[in-house]
LOKOL-933453 format. One line per 5 residues: number of its first residue (from 1); their letters; for each residue x, y, z of C-alpha. Coordinates in nm, 4 decimals, always signed. Example, Ala and Ser with C-alpha at 12.3 -4.5 7.8 and 13.67 -1.06 7.14 Angstrom:
BEGIN
1) AS) +1.2300 -0.4500 +0.7800 | +1.3670 -0.1060 +0.7140
END
This chain:
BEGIN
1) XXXXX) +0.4765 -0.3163 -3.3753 | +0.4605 +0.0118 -3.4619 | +0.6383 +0.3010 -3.3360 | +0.4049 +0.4935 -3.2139 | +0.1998 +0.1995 -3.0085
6) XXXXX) +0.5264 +0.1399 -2.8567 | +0.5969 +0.4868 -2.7236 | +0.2900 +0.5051 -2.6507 | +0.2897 +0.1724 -2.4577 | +0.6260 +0.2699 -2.2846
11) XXXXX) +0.5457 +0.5983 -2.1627 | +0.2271 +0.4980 -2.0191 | +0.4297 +0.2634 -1.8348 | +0.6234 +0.5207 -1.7094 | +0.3950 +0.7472 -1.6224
16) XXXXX) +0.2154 +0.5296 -1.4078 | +0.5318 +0.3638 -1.1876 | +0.6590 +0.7616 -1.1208 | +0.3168 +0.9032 -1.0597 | +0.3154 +0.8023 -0.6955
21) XXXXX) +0.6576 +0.9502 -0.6348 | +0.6873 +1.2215 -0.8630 | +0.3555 +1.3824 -0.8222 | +0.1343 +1.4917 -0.5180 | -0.2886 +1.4556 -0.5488
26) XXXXX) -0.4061 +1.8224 -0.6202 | -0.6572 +1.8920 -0.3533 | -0.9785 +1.9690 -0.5075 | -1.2647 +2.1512 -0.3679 | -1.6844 +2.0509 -0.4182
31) XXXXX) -1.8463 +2.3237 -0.5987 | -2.0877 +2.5245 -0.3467 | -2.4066 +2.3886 -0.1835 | -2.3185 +2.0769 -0.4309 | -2.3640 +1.7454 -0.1765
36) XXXXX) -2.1290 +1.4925 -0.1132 | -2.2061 +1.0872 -0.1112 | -2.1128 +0.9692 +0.2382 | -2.0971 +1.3221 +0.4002 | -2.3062 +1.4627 +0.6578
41) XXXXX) -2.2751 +1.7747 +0.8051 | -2.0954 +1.7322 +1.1860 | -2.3591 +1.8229 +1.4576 | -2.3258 +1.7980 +1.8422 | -2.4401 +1.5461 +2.0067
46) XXXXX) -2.6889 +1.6708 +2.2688 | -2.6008 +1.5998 +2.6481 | -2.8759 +1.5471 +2.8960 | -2.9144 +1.8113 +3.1621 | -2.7920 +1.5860 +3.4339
51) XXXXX) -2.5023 +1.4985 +3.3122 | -2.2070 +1.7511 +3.4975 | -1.9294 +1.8335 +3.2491 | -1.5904 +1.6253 +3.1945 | -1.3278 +1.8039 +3.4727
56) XXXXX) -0.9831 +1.8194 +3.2510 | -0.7827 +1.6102 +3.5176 | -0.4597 +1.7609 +3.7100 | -0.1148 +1.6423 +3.5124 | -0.0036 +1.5550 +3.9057
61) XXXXX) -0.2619 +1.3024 +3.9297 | -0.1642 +1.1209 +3.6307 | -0.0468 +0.7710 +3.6223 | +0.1313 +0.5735 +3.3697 | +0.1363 +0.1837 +3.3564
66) XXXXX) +0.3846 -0.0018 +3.1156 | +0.3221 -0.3013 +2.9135 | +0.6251 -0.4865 +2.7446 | +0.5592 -0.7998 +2.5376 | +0.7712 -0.9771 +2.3233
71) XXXXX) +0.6586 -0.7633 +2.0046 | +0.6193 -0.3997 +2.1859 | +0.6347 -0.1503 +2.4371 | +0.3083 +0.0647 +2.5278 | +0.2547 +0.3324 +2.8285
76) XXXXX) -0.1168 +0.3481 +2.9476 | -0.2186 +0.6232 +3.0882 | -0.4857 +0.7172 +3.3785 | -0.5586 +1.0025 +3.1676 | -0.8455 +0.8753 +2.9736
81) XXXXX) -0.7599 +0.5230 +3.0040 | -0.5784 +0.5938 +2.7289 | -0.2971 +0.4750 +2.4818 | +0.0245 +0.7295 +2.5355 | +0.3188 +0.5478 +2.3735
86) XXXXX) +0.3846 +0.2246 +2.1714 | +0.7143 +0.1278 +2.0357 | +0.7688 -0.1846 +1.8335 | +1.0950 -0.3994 +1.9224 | +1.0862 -0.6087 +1.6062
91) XXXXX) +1.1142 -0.2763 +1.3657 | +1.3951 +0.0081 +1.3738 | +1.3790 +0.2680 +1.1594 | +1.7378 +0.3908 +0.9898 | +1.8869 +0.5257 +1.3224
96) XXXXX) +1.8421 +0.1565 +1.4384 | +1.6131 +0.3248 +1.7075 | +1.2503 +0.0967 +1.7446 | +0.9726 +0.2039 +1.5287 | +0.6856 +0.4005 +1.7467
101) XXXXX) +0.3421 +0.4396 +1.6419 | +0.3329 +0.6951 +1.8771 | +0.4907 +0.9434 +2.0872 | +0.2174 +1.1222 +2.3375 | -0.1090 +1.2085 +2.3009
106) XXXXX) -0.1696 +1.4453 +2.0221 | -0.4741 +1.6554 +1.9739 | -0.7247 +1.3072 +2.0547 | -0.5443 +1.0363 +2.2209 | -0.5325 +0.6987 +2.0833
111) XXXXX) -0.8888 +0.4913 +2.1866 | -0.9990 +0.8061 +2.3743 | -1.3724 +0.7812 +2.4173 | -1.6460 +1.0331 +2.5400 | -2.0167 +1.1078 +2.5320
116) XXXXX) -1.9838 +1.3539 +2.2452 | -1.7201 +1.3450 +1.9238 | -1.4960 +1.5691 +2.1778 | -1.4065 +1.2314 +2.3355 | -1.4322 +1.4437 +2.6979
121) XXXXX) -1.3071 +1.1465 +2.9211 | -1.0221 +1.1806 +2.7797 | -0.9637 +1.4401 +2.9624 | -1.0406 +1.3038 +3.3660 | -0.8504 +1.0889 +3.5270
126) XXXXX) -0.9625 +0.6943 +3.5796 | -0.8834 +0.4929 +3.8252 | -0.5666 +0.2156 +3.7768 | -0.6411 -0.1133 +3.8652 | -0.3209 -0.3353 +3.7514
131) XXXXX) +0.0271 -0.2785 +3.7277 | +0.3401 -0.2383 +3.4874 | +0.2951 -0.6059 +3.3365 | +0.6622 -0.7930 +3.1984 | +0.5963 -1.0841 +3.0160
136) XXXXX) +0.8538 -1.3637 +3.0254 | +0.8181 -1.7386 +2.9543 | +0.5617 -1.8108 +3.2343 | +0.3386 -1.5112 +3.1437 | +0.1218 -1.5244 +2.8136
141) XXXXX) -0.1409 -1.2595 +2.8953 | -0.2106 -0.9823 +3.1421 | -0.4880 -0.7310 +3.2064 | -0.5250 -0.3558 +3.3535 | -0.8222 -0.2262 +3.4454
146) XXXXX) -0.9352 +0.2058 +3.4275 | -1.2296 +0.3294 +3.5942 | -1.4360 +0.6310 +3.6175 | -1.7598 +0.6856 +3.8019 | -1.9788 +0.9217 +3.9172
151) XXXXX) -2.3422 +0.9221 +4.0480 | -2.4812 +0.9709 +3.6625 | -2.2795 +0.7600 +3.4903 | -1.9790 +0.4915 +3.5184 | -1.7091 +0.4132 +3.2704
156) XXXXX) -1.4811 +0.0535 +3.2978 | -1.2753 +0.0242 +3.0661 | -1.0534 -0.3347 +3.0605 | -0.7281 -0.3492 +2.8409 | -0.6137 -0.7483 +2.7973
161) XXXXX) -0.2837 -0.7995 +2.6375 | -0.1012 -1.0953 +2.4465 | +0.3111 -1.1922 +2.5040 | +0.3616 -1.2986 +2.1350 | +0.0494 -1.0841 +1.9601
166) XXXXX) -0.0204 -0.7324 +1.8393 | -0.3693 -0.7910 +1.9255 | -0.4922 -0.5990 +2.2521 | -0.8714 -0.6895 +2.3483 | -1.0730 -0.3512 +2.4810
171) XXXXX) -1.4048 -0.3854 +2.6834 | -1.6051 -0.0992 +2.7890 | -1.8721 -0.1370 +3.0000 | -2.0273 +0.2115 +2.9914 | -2.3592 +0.3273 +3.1589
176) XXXXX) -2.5565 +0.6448 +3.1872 | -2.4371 +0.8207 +2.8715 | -2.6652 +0.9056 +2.5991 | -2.4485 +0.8137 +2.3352 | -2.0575 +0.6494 +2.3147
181) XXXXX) -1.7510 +0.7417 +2.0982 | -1.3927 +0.5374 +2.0465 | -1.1422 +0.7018 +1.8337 | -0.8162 +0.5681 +1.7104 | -0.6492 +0.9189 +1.7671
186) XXXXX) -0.4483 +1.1595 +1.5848 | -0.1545 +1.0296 +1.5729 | -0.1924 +0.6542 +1.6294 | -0.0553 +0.4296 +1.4103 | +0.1613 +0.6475 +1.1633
191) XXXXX) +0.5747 +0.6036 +1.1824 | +0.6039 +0.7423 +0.8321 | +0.3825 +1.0409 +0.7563 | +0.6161 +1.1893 +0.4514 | +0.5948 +0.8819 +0.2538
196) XXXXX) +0.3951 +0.9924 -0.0785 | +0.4049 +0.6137 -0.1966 | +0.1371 +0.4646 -0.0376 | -0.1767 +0.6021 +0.1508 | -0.1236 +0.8100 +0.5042
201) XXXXX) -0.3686 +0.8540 +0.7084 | -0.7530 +0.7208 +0.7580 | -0.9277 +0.4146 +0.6451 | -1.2392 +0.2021 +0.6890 | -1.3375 -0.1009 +0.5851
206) XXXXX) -1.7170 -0.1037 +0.5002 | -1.8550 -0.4247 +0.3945 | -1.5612 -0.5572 +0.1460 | -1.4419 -0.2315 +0.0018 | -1.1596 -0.0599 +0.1684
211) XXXXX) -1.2085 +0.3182 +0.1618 | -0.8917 +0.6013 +0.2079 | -1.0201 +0.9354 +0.3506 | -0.7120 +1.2247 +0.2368 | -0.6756 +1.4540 +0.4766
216) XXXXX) -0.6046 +1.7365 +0.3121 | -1.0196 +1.6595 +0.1787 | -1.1639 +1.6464 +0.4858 | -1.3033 +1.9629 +0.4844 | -1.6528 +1.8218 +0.5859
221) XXXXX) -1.7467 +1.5296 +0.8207 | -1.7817 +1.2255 +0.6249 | -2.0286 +0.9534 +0.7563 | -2.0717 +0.5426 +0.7284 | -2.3511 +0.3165 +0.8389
226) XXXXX) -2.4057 -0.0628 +0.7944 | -2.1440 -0.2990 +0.6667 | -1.8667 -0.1325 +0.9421 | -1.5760 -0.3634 +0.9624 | -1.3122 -0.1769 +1.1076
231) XXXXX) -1.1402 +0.2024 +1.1217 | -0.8071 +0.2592 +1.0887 | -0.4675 +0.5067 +1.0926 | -0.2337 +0.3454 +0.8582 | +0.0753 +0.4494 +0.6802
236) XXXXX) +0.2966 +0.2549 +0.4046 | +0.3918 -0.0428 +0.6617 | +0.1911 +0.0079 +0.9891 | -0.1475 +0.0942 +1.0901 | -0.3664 +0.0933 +1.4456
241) XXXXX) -0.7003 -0.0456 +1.3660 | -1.0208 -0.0363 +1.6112 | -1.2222 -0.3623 +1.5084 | -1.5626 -0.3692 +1.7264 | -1.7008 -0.6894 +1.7615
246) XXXXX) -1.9987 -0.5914 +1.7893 | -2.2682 -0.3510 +1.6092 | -2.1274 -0.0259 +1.6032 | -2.4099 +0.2639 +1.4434 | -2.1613 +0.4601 +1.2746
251) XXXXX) -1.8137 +0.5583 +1.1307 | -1.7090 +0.9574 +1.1033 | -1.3793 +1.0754 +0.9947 | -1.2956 +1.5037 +0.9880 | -1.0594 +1.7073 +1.0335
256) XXXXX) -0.9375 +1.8799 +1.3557 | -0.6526 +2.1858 +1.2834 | -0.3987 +1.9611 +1.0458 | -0.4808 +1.5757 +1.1907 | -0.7399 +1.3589 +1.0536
261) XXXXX) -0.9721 +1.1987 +1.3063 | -1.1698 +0.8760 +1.2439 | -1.3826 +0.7460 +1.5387 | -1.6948 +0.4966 +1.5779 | -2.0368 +0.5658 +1.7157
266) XXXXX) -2.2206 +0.3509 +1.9393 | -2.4769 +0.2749 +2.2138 | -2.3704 +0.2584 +2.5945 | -2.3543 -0.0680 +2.7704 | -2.0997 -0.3508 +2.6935
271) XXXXX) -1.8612 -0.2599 +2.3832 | -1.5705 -0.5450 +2.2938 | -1.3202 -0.4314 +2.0640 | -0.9972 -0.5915 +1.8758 | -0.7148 -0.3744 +1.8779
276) XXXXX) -0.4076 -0.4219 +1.6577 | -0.0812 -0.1890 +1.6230 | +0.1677 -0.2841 +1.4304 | +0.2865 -0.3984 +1.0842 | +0.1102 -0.5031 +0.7831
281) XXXXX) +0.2039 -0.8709 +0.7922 | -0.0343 -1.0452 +0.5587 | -0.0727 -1.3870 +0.7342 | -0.0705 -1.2459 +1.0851 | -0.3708 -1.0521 +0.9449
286) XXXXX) -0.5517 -1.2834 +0.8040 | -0.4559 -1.4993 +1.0773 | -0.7302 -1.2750 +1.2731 | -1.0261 -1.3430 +1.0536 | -1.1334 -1.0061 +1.1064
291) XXXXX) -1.0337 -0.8884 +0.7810 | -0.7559 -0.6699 +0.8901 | -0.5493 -0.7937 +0.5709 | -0.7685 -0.5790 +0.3392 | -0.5417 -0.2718 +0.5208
296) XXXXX) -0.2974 -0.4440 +0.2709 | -0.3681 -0.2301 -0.0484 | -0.2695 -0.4466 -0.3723 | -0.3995 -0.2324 -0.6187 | -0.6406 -0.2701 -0.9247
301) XXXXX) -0.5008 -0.6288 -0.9778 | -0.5230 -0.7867 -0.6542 | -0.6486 -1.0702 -0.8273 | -0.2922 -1.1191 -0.9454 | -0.0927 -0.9594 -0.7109
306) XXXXX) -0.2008 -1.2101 -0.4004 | -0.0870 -1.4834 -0.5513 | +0.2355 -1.3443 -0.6747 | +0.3243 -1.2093 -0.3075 | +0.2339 -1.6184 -0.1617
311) XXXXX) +0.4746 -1.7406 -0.4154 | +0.7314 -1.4570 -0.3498 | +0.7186 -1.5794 +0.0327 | +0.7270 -1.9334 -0.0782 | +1.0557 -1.8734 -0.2324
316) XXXXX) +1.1460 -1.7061 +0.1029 | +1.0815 -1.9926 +0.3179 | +1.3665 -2.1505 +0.1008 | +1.6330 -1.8831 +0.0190 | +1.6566 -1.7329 +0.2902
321) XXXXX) +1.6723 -1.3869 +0.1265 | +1.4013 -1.1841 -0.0555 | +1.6575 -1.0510 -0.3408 | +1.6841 -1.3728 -0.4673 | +1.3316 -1.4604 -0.3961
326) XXXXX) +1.2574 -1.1514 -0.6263 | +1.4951 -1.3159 -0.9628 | +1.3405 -1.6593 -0.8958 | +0.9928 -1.5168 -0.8776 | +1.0667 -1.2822 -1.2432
331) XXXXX) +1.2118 -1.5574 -1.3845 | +0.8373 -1.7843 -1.3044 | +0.6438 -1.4879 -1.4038 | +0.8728 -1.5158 -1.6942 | +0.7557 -1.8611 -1.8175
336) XXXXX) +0.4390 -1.8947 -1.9250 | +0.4788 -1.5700 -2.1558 | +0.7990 -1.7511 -2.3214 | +0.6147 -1.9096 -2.6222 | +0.4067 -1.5546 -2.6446
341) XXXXX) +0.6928 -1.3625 -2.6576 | +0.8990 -1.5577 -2.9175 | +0.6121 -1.5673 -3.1667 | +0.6286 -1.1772 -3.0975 | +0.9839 -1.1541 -3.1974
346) XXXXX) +0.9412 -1.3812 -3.4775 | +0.6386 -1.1211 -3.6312 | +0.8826 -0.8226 -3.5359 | +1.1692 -0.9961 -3.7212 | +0.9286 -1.0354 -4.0465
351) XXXXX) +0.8266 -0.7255 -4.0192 | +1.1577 -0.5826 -4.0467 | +1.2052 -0.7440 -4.3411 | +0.9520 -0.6848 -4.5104 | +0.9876 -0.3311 -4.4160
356) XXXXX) +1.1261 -0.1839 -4.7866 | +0.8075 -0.3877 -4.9489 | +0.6018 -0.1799 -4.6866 | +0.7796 +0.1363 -4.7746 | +0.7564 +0.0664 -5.1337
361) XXXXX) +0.3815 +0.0422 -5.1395 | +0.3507 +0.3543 -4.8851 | +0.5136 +0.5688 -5.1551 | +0.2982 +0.4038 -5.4486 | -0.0510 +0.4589 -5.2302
366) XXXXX) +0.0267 +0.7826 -5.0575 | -0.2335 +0.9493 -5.2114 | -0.5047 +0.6418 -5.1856 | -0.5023 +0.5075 -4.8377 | -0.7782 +0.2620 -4.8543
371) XXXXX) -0.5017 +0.0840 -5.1256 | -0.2472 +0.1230 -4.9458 | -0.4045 -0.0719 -4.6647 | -0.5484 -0.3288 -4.8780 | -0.2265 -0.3825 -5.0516
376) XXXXX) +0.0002 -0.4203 -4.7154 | -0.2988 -0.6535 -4.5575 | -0.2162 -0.8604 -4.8562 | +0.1416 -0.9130 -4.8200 | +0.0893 -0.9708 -4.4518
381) XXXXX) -0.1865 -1.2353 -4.5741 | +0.0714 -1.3930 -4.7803 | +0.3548 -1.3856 -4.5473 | +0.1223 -1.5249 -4.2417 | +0.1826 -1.2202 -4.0430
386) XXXXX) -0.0282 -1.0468 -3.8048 | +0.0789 -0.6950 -3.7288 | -0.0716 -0.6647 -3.3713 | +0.1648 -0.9714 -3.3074 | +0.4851 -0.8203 -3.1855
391) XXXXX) +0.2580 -0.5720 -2.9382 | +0.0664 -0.8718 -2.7804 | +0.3102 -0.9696 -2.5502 | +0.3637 -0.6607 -2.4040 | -0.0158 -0.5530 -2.3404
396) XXXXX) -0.0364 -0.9442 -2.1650 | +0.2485 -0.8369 -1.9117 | +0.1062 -0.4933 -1.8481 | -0.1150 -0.6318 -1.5844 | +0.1521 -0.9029 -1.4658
401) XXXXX) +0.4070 -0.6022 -1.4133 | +0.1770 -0.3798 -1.2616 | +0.0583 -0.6291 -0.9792 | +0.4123 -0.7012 -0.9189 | +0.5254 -0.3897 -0.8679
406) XXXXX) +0.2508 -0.3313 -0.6179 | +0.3669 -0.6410 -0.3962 | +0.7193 -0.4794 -0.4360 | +0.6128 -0.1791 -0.2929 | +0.4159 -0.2064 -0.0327
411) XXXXX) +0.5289 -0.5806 +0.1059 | +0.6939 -0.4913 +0.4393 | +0.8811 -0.8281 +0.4287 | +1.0829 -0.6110 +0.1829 | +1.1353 -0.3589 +0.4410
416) XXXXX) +1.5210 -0.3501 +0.5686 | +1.5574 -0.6873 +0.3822 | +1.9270 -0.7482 +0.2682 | +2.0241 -0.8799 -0.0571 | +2.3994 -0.9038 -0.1185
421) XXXXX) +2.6778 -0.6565 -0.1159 | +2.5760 -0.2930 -0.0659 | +2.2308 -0.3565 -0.1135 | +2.1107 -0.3550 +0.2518 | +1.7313 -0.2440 +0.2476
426) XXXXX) +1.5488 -0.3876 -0.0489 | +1.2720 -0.1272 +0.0165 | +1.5108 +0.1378 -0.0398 | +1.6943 +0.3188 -0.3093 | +2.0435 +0.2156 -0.4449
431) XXXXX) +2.2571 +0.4140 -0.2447 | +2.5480 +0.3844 -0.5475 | +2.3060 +0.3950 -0.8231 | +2.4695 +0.1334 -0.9461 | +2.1775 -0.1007 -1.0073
436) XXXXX) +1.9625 +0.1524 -1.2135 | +2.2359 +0.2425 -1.4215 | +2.3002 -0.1192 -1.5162 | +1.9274 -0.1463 -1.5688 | +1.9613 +0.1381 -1.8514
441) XXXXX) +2.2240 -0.0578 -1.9997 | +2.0486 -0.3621 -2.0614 | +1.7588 -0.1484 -2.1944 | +2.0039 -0.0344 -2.4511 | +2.1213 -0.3681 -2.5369
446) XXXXX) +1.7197 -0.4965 -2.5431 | +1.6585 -0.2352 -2.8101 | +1.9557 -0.2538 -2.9915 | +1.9061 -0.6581 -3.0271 | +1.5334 -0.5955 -3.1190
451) XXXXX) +1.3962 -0.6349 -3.4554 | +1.2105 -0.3120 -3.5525 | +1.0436 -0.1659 -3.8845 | +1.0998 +0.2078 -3.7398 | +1.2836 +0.4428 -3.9493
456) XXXXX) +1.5890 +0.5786 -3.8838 | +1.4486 +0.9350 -3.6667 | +1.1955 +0.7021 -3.4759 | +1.4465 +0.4765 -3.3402 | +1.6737 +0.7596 -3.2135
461) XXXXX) +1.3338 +0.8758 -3.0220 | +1.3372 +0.5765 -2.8929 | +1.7038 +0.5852 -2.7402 | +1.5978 +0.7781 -2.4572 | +1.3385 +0.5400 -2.3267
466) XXXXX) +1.6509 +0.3815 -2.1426 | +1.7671 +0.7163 -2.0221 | +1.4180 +0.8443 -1.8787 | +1.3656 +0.4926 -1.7372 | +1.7166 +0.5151 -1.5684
471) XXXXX) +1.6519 +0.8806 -1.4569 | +1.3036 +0.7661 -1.3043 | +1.4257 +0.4498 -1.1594 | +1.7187 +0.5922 -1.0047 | +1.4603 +0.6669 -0.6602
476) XXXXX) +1.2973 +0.3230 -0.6640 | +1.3185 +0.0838 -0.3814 | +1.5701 -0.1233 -0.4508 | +1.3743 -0.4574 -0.4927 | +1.1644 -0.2627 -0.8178
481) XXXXX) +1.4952 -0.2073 -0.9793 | +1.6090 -0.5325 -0.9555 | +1.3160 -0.6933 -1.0782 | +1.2699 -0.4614 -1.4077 | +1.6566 -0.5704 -1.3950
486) XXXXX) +1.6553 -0.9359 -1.4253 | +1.3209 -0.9004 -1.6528 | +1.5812 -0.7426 -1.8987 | +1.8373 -0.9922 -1.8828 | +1.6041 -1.2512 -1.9505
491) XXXXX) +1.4418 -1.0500 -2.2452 | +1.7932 -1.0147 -2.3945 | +1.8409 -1.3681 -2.3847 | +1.5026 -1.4960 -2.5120 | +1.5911 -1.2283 -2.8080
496) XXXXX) +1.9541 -1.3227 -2.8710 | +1.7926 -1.6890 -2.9218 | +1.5322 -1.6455 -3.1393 | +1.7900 -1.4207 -3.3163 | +2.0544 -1.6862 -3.3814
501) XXXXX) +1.7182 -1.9743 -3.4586 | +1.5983 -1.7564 -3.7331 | +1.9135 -1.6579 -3.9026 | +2.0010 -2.0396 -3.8996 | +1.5992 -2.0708 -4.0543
506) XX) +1.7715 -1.8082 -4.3176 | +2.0675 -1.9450 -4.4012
END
C-alpha cells in the first residue's frame, strides 16, 4: 500500500472517532429572509372570547401524589396534573445516588398541556383523585386521576401506571378548548446534559427517519405534519418520549430562554398517549412496537451495527460480563476478513521486495512518467501482484469498525458494566491509563512486524500514528479501547504467521 493512502486512511480514522469528543458543532446562522425546510414562523394561537384566562394556582394548594414501582419513583403534582420528579432505582450515577430524569418543574413541566403553546393549565390547580400508589407483589397497576373544570371547558386527565414497566398510559379527555397542546417539558428526560458524545436534547420520529433538533439552532419554531410517530427529550442513555396513539396535527420544537421545548398539537376530545421514561434498552423498546427503539441512534451503518449489538448480547447471555463479550465479539468480526487480510500481507510482503526493482525503475523514468508506470505495471503483471491489494482489507473493515464503535458507545448495557480488575465501568475511561497505553504498544509492534515499501523518512512519519492514537484514546470509554486492543493482538498474530509461512515459502 502506499504511504500516503495509508496516512491518509489512518488519519481519517482518527479524525472521525475524536470528532465527537474533541470538537463542539459550530452554531451556524441562515442567511437573512432565506427560508428554512420544516420551519414556520411561531404564531399564537387565538383564544375564543369566552374562554376566562388560566388563574396561576396558590403553591398552598398544591398537592403531590407518589408513585413507586419496581423500576422508579415519580411525584405527580396537582399543579397541572403534571410530572414533578422521576428517579430511576435500577440506574445510579457515580455518587451511587439513583439516576433522575428530573428534579422539579423547569420553565414547562413535563406533559404540561394548555389551549395555547404556553401550556396555561399548567399553571391551575386540578383536582386529585387517587392516592400515593406502592406496588408490591399483589399490585401490578394503579391509576390517579386530575381534574379541572369550569363552565367553558373541562380537562380529565388519567395517569395509569405499570409495577415492572417504564410505560405510563395518559388519557385526556378535554372539551371546550379550541385547540390542545402536550409537551414533554424542559427538562424531562435528560440525566446527562454535558455529554458531547451523543445527541442532548429534542427528537422526533416522523415517518421512519429520526430527526435531532440542536438547541443552540432553534432560533425559529420548527414545524412537522403527517407521518408523527413520537417526540422526545433524550440524552446519551435516557430519554422521555410522548407517543400519541392517535392522530396528532402537528409537532413544534423552539426555544424558550436556554431550554429546548418540543410539544404536539392536537384537537380536543379524547387524546391516549404512551409515555416512557427511562433507559434506552433496545428490546424493551422494541418490545413496545411503537418504534421507540429508533431513539437508539446507530449511526450511518445501522445496517451493520444491529446485528453486531444482538450478537454482542448473545455473548452476554453466556459470559456473564460484557468485557469479555466485547474480545469474543472482535475476535468473530475478526473471521471472515482472515483470508482477506492474509492475501493483503502476502501483496505487502511482495511489495517490499520488490521495492529496489521499483526504485530502480523510478530513477530510470523520472523524467517519463507514463514509462515509468507502464514499466512497474509490468513487473507487478509478472509477479501476480495487485497494488491496491494490501489497502483492501482495511477499506472492508472501515465500515465494520465504524458500526462497532457506535454500539460501543452508545449501548447502555455498557454503562457501569464491570470487566475485571480496575476496570469497573466499561462506558468509562481507564482511570490508570493503563489500557490505552498498552494499546499504543501493540500498535508499535503491528507496524514494526508489517511489511512496507515506505522509505526510510515515511516510516518514521508513521511512528506517531501509535502515539496520536494513544493520546486520543486515552478519553475513550473503556469498552472502545479494549476492542481496538484485542483487534491489535489479533492483527499481530495473523502477521507474525503469515511472516514465519512465507519465509519458510523462501527458504
Amino acid at each position: 500500500m502506499e504511504k500516503r493512502t495509508l496516512i491518509a486512511i489512518a488519519l481519517s480514522i482518527a479524525i472521525l472517532i475524536g470528532y465527537q469528543y474533541l470538537f463542539v458543532k459550530p452554531l451556524t446562522q441562515p442567511p437573512a429572509g432565506e427560508k428554512i425546510e420544516g420551519v414556520t414562523e411561531k404564531k399564537d394561537v387565538a383564544v375564543p372570547a369566552q374562554m376566562p384566562p388560566v388563574v396561576p394556582v396558590a403553591l398552598s394548594d398544591e398537592r403531590e401524589v407518589k408513585v413507586e414501582t419496581d423500576m422508579y419513583v415519580a411525584v405527580l403534582t396537582s399543579k397541572g396534573g403534571t410530572v414533578k420528579r422521576w428517579d430511576l432505582k435500577n440506574y445510579k450515577d457515580k455518587d451511587g445516588i439513583n439516576v433522575s430524569l428530573l428534579k422539579g418543574q423547569g420553565i414547562y413541566p413535563a406533559l404540561g398541556i394548555g389551549a395555547q403553546d404556553d401550556f396555561g393549565f399548567s399553571k391551575v390547580n386540578f383536582n386529585v383523585i387517587g392516592k400515593d400508589i406502592r406496588f408490591d407483589k399483589y399490585t401490578k397497576t394503579g391509576s390517579i386521576i386530575f381534574e379541572y373544570a369550569t363552565p367553558q371547558y373541562s380537562i380529565r386527565r388519567t395517569y395509569t401506571f405499570y409495577t415492572d414497566k417504564y410505560r405510563v398510559d395518559l388519557r385526556d379527555e378535554v372539551s371546550g378548548l379550541p385547540d390542545y397542546w402536550i409537551t414533554v417539558g424542559t427538562d424531562f428526560g435528560i440525566f446527562d446534559s454535558k455529554d458531547s458524545s451523543a445527541h442532548v436534547g429534542p427528537v422526533l420520529l416522523k415517518d421512519t427517519d429520526r430527526i435531532e433538533l440542536d438547541t443552540k439552532k432553534l432560533n425559529e419554531v420548527k414545524s412537522y405534519r403527517e407521518g408523527l410517530k413520537w417526540i422526545a427529550q433524550e440524552d446519551k442513555y435516557f430519554f422521555a418520549a410522548i407517543v400519541p396513539l392517535n392522530h396528532m396535527e402537528e409537532a413544534k420544537a423552539w426555544k424558550v430562554q436556554d431550554s429546548s421545548v418540543i410539544a404536539f398539537r392536537g384537537k380536543p376530545g379524547i387524546n391516549n398517549f404512551l409515555i416512557y421514561a427511562g433507559p434506552k434498552e433496545h428490546d424493551r423498546l422494541k418490545e413496545l412496537n411503537v418504534g421507540l427503539e429508533h431513539i437508539i441512534d446507530f449511526g450511518f451503518f445501522s445496517i451493520l451495527a444491529r446485528p453486531l449489538f444482538w450478537i454482542l448480547k448473545f455473548f452476554y447471555k453466556f459470559l456473564g460480563n460484557y468485557g469479555w463479550a466485547i474480545v469474543f465479539l472482535t475476535v468473530i468480526v475478526r473471521i471472515p476478513f482472515i483470508p482477506i487480510v492474509n492475501k493483503g500481507q502476502k501483496t505487502m510482503k511482495k511489495m517490499q521486495e520488490l521495492q529496489p526493482r521499483l526504485n530502480e525503475i523510478k530513477e530510470k523514468y523520472k523524467k517519463d512518467p507514463q514509462k515509468m508506470q507502464k514499466e512497474m505495471m509490468e513487473i507487478y503483471k509478472k509477479q501476480k501482484i495487485n497494488p491496491m491489494g494490501g489497502c483492501l482489507p482495511i477499506l472492508l473493515q472501515i465500515p465494520v469498525f465504524f458500526a462497532l464503535y457506535k454500539v460501543l458507545m452508545i449501548a447502555i448495557e455498557l454503562r457501569a458494566a464491570p470487566f475485571m480488575l480496575w476496570i469497573t465501568d466499561l462506558s468509562a475511561k481507564d482511570p490508570y491509563y493503563i489500557l490505552p497505553i498498552v494499546m499504543g504498544i501493540t500498535m508499535v509492534i503491528q507496524q514494526k512486524m508489517t511489511p512496507t515499501s515506505m522509505d526510510p523518512t515515511q516510516n518514521k512519519i508513521m511512528m506517531f500514528l501509535p502515539v496520536i492514537f494513544t493520546f486520543m484514546f486515552l478519553n475513550f470509554a473503556s469498552g472502545l479501547v479494549l476492542y481496538w486492543l484485542v483487534n491489535n493482538v489479533l492483527s499481530i498474530a495473523q502477521q507474525f504467521y503469515v511472516n514465519r509461512k512465507l519465509a519458510r515459502q523462501k527458504a
